[in-house]
N, C-alpha and C positions, 0 to 999 in steps of 0.2 A: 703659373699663377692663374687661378680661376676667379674672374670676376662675379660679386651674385648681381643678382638683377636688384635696380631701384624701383623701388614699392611708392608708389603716389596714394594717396587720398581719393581718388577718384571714384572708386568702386565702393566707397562707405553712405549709409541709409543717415543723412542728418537730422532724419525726425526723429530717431532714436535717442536723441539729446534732449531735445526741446518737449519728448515727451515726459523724460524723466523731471524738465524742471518743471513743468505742469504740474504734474504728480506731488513735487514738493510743494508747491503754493497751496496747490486744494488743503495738500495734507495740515499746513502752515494753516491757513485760514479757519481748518476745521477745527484744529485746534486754540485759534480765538476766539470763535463760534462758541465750542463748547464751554472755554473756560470761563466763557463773558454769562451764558447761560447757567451756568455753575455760580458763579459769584452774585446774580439775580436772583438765584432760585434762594442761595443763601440770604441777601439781604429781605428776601421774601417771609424767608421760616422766622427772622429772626425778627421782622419786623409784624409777622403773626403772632411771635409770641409775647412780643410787648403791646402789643394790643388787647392780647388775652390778659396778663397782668394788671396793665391796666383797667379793664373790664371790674374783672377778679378785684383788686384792691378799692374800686369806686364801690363795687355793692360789699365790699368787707367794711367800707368806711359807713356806708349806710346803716350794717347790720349796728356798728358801734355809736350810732344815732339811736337804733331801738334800746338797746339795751340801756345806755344815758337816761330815755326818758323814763325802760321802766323802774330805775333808778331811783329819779324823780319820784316816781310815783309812789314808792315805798320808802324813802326817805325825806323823802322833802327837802327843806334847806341844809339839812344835816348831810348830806353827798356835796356841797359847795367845798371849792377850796381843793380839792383830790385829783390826782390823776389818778388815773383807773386802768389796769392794763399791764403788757400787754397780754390779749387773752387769745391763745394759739389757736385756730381752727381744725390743724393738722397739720404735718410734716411737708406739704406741698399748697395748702389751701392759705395761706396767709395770715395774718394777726393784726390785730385792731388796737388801739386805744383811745381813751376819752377823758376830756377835761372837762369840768361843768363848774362858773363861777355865775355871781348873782351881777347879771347884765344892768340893773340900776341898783344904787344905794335906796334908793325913795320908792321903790318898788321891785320888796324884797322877794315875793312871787314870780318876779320875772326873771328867768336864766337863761346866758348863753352858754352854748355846748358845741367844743370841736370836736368831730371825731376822724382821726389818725388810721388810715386801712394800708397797709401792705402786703406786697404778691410779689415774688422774685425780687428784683433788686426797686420795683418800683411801689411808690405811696403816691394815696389822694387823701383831700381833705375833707370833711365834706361839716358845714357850718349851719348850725341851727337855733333860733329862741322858743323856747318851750314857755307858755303862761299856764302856772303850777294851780291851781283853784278846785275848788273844790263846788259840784254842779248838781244835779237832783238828787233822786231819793233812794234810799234802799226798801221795797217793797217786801213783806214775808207774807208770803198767800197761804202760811199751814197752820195751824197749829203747833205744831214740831216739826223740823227741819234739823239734820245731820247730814251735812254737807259731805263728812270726810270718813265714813266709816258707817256701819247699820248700825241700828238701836231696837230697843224694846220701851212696847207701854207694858208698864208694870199692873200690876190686880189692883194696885191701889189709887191709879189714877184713870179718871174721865179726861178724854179729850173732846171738845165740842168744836171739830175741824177737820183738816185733811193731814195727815202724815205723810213726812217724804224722809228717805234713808239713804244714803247711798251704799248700797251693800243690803243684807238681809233684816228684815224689819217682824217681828214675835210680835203676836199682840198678846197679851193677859190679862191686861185692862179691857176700857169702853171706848173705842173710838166713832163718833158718830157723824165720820163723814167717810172720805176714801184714804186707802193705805198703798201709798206708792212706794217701790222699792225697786232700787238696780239690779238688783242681786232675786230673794227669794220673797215674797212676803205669806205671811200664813198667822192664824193666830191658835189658840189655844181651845180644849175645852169650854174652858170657863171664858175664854176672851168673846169681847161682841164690836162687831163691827158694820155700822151701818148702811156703809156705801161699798165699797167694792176693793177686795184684794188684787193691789198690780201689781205684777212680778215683771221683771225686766223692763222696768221703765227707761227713759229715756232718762241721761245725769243730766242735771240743772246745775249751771256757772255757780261755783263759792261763792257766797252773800259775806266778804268778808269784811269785817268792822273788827278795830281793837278799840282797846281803852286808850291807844297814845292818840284818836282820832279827835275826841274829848279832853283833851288837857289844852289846849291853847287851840280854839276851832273859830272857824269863820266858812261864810258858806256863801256862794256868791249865784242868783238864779240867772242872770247875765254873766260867763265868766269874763267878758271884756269890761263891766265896768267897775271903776277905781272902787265903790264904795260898797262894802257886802253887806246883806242884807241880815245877816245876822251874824255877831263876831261875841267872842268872849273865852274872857281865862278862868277854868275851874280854882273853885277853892284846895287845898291841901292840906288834909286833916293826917297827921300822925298819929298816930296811936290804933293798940286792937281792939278796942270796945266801941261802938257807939251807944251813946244811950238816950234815955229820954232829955232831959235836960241841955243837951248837944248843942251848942250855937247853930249848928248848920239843919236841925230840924226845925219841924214848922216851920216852912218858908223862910229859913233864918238864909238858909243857902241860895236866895235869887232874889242879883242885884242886876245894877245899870251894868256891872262891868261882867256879869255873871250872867246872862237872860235867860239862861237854861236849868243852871241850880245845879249845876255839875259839879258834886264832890271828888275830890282823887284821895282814895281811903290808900294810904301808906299805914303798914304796921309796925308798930314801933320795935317788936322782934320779932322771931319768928313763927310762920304761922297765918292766918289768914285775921282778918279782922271778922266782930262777931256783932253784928244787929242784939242792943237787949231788949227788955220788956218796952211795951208800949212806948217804941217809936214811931212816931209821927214825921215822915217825910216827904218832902215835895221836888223834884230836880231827877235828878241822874247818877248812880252811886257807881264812880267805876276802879276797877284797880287790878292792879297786875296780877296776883294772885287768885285768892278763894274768897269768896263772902260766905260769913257763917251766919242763916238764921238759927238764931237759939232762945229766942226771948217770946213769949207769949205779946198778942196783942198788937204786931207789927204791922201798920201800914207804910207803902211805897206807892207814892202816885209820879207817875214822869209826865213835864209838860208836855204839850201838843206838837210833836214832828220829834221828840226824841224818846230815847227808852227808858225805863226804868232802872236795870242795872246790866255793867258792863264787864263782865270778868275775865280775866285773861287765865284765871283758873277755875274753880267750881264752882258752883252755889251747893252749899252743904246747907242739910235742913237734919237739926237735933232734933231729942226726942222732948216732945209736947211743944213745939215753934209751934206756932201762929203766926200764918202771914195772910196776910190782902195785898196784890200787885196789880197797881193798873200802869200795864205798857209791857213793849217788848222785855224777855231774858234774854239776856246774850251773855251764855257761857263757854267759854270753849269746849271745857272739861266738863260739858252740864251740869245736871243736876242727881247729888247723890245724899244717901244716908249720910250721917253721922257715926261714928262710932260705940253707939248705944245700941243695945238690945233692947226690943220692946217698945220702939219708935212708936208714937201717938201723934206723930205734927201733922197739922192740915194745913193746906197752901191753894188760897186758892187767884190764878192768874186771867187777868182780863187782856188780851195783847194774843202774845204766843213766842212760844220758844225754839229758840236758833242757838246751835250747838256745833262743833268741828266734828266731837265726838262722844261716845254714851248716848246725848238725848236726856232720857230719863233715863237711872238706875233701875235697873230689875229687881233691886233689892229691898227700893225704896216702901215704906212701909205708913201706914197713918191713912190721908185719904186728902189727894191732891186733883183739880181741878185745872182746866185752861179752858177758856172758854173764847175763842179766837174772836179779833175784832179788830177788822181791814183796817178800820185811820186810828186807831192804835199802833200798828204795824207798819206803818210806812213813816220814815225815819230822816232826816235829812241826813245826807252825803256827806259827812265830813270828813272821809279819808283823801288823800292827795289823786287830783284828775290833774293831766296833762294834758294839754293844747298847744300844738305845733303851730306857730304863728308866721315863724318862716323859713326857708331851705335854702343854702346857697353852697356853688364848688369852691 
């Protein structure tokens, strides 16, 4: 029997051990090193991007304050009561909405507006009072003005002022001052022009005015204080004729509750209402539609700071009208023919004319007049201004 030899420990490297468990701690550590940095970096992105969100939703909430006020500003008290919204900015960009209620019973002009912004899973609020009044002037420095499209002076009208167009502006007529145009301006053989053809001018801000500016207006030259300095409700006349004997001619139309004489011509069916012979007016004639002159011997005089007529559609002029206008036109739809052949109306205007579009008809035929006149032309503010009173989150 052969005995083997006993083997001892003796002969064995013991840092061979203690190196491997080194190696597992680093390794150990490094991996809570990294995992703790991992979980950092994550609370990092994620808490970057609720901050972007946040961000993101404060100025979406802000954007939902502009849009409230310019709300306000084109509807007045009639946006009360509504939520509004929500209105998407895009698939990542967030979405707004807004409530606007009248902030006192006793001062209906005053509203408060919340406006609602969201971004990812987060909203802000952001809280405003807007004071609704209405504050200076609307100034027309032309003669004719077309805000939203070019026009033409026709062969049968004089202008005694500057023409502005936006877009391209024909002359055929006499215009005796300068002719400013967006677009092209040039005039004709037979056209005369005093001052000077400008082609690519600079676009001048919408001068805009309706007739609903005029139905229940009040104007305030301080918008903070309580008591405006001039307020009043137009009268409302039904029917398409006015004529001479009218309650509301001759000064019938301006009372204590009226200081401006501001008619609101409704037609009884349809179609535009029609000025007849020899009417005598004193006030402001406005209406959603067309005013038709058709009557010989028509005068229209508008008090001091407002216009003479306000149309949300044309001023049509038959054939053989007579008019005399002292004060602004304000047509959308300008000023066109009638549908007569052989037009002979003369119209002649002290003020000057503001239009969306047309201007004057090129069509227009007789022998028309404006003879521009600055405090004629400068008009009080009666459409709805806003004033941000206060902001809070």
């Amino acid at each position: 029997m052969k005995l083997r030899p006993y083997k001892t420990t003796e002969g064995r490297n013991p840092a061979r051990g203690v190196a491997l468990l080194v190696v597992l701690m680093l390794v150990a550590i490094a991996s809570v090193v990294g995992l703790s940095y991992l979980y950092s970096a994550t609370l990092m992105t994620a808490g970057t991007e609720n901050l972007l969100h946040s961000r993101q939703a404060d100025y979406v909430a802000a954007g939902g304050l502009e849009h409230a006020l310019y709300v306000l500003q084109t509807m007045g008290s009639r946006a009360e009561g509504t939520t509004w919204g929500p209105y998407a900015l895009g698939d990542e960009d967030g979405s707004y909405s807004f409530e606007i209620s009248v902030a006192d019973e006793q001062a209906t002009d005053l509203f408060h507006i919340s406006s609602t912004g969201t971004s990812g899973e987060l909203e802000r609020i952001r809280i405003a009072g807007a004071l609704v009044r209405s504050t200076g002037h609307i100034e027309l420095e032309h003669a004719l003005r077309v805000d939203r499209e070019g026009t033409s002076v026709p062969g049968s009208a004089e202008l005694a002022g500057d023409v502005y167009g936006d877009g391209n502006v024909f002359v055929r007529g006499t215009v005796l001052g300068d002719v400013y145009a967006t677009g092209s301006a040039w005039r004709s053989w037979f056209g005369s022009v005093g001052g000077s053809l400008i082609s690519n001018a600079s676009r001048l801000p919408v001068l805009s005015v309706s007739y609903e500016d005029y139905i229940d207006y009040a104007w305030h030259e301080d918008p903070y204080q309580d008591t405006p300095d001039i307020r009043g409700q137009a009268i409302e006349r039904i029917g398409n004729t006015v004529s001479a004997d009218d309650a509301v001619c001759n000064g019938g139309a301006i009372t204590s509750s009226n200081p401006g004489g501001v008619v609101h011509l409704v037609p009884a069916s349809v179609g535009g209402v029609s000025i007849g012979d020899d009417v005598s007016f004193q006030g402001t004639l406005v209406t959603e539609g067309d005013i038709e002159l058709s009557g010989r011997k028509i005068e229209l005089q508008a008090l001091d700071g407002f216009p003479a007529v306000v149309a949300g559609g044309r001023v049509i002029i038959h054939a053989h009208a007579t008019a005399d206008i002292e004060g602004m036109v304000i047509a959308d739809g300008g000023i066109v023919r009638g549908n007569t052949d052989g037009n002979h109306s003369r119209m002649e205007i002290t003020g000057g004319i503001l239009s969306e579009r047309v201007g004057i008809d090129y069509s227009l035929l007789g022998s028309h007049t404006v003879k521009y006149d600055a405090d004629r032309c400068r008009i009080y503010d009666f459409g709805n201004r806003w004033t941000l009173i206060v902001e809070a989150d």
